[in-house]
Z-matrix of the N, CA and C atoms (Angstrom, degrees):
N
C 1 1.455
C 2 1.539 1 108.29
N 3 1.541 2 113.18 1 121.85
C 4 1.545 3 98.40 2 168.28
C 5 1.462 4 132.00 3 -90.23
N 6 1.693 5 125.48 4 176.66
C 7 1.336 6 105.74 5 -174.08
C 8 1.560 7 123.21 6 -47.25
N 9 1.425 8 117.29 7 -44.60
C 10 1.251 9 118.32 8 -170.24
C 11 1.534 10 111.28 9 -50.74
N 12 1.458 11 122.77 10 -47.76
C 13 1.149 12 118.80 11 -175.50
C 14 1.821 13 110.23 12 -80.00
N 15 1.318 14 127.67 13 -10.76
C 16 1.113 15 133.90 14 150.52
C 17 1.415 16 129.93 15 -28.88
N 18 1.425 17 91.70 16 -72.91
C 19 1.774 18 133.50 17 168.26
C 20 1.982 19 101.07 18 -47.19
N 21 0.912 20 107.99 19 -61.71
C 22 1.558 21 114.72 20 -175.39
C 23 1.167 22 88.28 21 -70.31
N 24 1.225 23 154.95 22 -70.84
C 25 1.268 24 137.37 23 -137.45
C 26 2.008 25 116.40 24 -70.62
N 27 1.674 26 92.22 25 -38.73
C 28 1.611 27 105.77 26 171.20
C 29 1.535 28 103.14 27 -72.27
N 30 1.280 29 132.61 28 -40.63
C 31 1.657 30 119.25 29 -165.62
C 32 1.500 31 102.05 30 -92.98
N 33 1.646 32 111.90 31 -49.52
C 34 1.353 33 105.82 32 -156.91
C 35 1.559 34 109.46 33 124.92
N 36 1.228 35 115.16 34 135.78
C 37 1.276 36 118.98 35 -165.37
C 38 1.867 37 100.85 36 -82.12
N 39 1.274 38 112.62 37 -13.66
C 40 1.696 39 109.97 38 -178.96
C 41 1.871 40 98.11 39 -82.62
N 42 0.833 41 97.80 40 -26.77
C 43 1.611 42 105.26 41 -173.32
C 44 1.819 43 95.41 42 -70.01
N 45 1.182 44 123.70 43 -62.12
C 46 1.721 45 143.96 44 -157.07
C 47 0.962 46 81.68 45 -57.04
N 48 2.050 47 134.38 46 -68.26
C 49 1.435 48 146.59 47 170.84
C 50 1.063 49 131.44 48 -11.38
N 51 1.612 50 103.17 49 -62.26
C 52 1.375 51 110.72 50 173.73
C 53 1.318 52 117.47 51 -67.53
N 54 1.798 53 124.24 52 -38.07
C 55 1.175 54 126.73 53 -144.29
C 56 1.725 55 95.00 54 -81.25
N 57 1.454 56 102.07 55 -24.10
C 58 1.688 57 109.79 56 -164.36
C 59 1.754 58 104.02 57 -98.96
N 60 1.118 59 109.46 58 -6.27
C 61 1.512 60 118.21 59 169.71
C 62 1.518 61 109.28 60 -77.37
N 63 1.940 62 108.46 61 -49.96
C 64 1.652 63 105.87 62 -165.77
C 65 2.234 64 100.58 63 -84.04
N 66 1.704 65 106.23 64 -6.64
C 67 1.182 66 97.27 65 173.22
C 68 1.642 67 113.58 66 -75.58
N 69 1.175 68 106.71 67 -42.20
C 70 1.741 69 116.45 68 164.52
C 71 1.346 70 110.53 69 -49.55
N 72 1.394 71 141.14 70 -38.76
C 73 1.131 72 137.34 71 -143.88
C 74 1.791 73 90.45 72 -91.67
N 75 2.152 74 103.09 73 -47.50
C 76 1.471 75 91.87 74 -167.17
C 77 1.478 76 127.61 75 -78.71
N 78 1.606 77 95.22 76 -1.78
C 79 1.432 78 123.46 77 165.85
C 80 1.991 79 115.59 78 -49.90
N 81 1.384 80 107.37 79 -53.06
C 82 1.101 81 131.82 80 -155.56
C 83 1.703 82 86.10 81 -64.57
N 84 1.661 83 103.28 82 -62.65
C 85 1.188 84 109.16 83 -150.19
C 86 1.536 85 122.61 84 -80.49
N 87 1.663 86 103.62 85 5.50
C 88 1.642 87 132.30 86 170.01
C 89 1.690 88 97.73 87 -80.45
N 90 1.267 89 107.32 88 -61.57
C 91 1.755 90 118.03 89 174.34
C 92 1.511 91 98.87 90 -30.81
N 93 1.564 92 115.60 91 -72.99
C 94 1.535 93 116.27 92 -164.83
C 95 1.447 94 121.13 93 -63.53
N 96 1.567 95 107.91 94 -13.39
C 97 1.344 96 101.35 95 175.01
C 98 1.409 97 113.65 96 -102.02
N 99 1.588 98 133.59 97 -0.74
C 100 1.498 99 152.59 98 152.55
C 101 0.970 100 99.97 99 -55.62
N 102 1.564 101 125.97 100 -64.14
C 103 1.656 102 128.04 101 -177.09
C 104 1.592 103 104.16 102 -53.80
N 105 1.339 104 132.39 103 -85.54
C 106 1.090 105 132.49 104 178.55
C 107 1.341 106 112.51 105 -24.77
N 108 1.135 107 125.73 106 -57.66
C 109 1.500 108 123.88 107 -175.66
C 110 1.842 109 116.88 108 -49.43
N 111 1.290 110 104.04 109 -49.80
C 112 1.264 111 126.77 110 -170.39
C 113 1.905 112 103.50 111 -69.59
N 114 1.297 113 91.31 112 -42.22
C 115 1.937 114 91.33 113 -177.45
C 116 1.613 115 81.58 114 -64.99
N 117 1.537 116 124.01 115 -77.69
C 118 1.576 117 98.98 116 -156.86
C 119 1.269 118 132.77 117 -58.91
N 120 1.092 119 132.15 118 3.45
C 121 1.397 120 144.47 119 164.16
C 122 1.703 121 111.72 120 -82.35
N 123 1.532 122 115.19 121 -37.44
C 124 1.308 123 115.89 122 173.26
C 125 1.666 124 110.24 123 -66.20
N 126 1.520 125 100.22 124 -23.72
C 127 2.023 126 99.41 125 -167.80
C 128 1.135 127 87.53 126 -101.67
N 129 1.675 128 149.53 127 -23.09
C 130 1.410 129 110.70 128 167.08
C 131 1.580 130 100.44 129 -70.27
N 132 0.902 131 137.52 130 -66.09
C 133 1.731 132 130.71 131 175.60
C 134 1.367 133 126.34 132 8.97
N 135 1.260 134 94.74 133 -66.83
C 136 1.467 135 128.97 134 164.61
C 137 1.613 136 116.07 135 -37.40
N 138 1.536 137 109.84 136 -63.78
C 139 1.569 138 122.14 137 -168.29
C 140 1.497 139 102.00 138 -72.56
N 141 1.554 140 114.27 139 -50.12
C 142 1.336 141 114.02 140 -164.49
C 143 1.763 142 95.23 141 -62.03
N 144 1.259 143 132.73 142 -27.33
C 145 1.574 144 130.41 143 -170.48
C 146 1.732 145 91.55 144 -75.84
N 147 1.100 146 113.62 145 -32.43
C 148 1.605 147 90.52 146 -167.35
C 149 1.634 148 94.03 147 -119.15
N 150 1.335 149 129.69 148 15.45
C 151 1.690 150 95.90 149 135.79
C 152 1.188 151 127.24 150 -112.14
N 153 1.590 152 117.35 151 36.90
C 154 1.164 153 120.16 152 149.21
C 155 1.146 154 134.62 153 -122.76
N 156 1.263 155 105.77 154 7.87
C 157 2.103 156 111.91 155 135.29
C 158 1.549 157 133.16 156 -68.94
């Protein structure tokens, strides 16, 4: 038996569910704030190149 099915078997697979649903979720919402970060750093990039032409 491996851990995972270990883990489920002592908590419960609604428990494993949830826990691996809100890890996906805080996953997601690290992604959207990487993206965001990265676009505004690409659009100051951007401005500082063209107001100094």
């Amino acid at each position: 038996m491996e851990f995972g099915d270990k883990v489920t078997e002592a908590l419960g697979s609604e428990v494993v569910d949830t826990h691996f649903y809100k890890l996906c979720e805080k996953e997601n919402i690290n992604d959207i704030h990487h993206f965001r970060e990265g676009f505004k750093l690409g659009v100051q990039l951007m401005l500082e190149v063209f107001s100094t032409q």
